[in-house]
C-alpha positions as CSV (number, residue, x, y, z in Angstrom):
1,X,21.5,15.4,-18.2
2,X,25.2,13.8,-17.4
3,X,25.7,11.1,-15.7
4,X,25.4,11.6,-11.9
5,X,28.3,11.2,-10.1
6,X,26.5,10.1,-6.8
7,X,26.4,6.6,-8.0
8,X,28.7,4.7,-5.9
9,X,31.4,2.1,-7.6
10,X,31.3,-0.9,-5.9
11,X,34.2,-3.1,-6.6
12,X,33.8,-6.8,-5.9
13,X,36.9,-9.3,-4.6
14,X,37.0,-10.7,-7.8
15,X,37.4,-7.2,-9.3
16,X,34.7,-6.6,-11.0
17,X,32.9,-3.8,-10.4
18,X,28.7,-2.1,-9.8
19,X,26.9,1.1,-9.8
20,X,24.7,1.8,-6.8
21,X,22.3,4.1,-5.3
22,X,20.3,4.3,-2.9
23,X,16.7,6.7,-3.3
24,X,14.1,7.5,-0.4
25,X,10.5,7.8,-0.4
26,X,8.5,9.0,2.3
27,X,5.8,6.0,2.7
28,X,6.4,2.8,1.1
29,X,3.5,3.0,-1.3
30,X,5.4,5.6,-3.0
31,X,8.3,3.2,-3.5
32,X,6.7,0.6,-5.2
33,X,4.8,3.5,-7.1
34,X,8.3,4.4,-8.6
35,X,9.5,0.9,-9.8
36,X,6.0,0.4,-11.3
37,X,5.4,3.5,-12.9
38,X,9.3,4.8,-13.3
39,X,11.6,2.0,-13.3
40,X,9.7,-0.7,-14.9
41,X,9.5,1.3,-18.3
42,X,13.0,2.1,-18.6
43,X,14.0,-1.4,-18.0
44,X,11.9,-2.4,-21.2
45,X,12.5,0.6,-23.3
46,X,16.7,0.1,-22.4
47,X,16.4,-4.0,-22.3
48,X,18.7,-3.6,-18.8
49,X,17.5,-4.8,-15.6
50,X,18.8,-3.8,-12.6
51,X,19.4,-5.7,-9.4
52,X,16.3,-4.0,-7.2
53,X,16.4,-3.6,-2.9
54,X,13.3,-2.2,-1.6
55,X,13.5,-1.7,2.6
56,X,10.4,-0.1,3.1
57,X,10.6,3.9,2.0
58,X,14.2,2.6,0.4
59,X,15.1,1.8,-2.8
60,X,18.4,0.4,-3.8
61,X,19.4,-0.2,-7.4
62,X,22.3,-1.8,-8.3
63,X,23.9,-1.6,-11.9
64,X,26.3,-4.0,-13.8
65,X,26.6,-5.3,-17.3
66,X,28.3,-8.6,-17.5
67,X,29.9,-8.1,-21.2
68,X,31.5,-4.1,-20.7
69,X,34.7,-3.6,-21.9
70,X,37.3,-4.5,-19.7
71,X,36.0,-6.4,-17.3
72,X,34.9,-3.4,-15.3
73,X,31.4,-4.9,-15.5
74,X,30.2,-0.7,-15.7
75,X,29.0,0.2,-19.0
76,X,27.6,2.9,-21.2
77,X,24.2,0.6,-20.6
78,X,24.5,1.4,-16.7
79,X,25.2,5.0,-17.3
80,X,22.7,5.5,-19.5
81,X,20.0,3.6,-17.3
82,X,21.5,5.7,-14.0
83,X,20.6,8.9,-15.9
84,X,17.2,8.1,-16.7
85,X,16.2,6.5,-13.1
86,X,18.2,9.7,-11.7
87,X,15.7,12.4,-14.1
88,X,12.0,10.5,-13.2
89,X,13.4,10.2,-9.5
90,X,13.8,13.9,-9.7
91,X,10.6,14.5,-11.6
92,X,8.6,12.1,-9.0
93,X,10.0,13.9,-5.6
94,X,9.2,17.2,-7.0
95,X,5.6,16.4,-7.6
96,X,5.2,14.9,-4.2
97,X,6.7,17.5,-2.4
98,X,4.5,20.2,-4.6
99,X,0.9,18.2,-3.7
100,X,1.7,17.5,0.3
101,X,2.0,21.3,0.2
């Protein structure tokens, strides 16, 4: 799977820059179901930890690593985390949408 685009760039003031998403659950059960079950494990298998925001059935993650090249603060780290969270997210609706049927 490639990288998906519909990460946002989020540049600071002091130019440094982010990767952020933003996925939706339908309760938020499932939510917290996700970073425990999906998230979590790819934070330990990758050593990366993202910057989490959970507003009820929302989940924001936000990516950065400090030492990329070029002070962009977006990495191959961040890419390679967004891709992962991006194929369970993907793997986790499609099961809940095939057992509320």
């Amino acid at each position: 799977m490639k990288f998906n685009e519909k990460w946002i760039t989020v540049l600071n003031k002091d130019n440094t820059s982010f990767l952020r998403k933003q996925y939706n659950f339908k309760t938020f059960k499932q939510s917290i179901k996700f970073i425990n079950d999906e998230l979590v494990p790819i934070t330990k298998k990758l050593k990366h930890h993202p910057k989490i925001i959970l507003e009820y059935n929302k989940l924001t993650i936000e990516l950065t690593t400090h030492d990329a090249p070029y002070n962009n603060n977006i990495g191959d780290l961040d890419r390679s985390f967004a891709e992962k969270l991006d194929e369970k997210y993907n793997t986790t609706i499609n099961k809940v949408v095939l057992k509320d049927k």
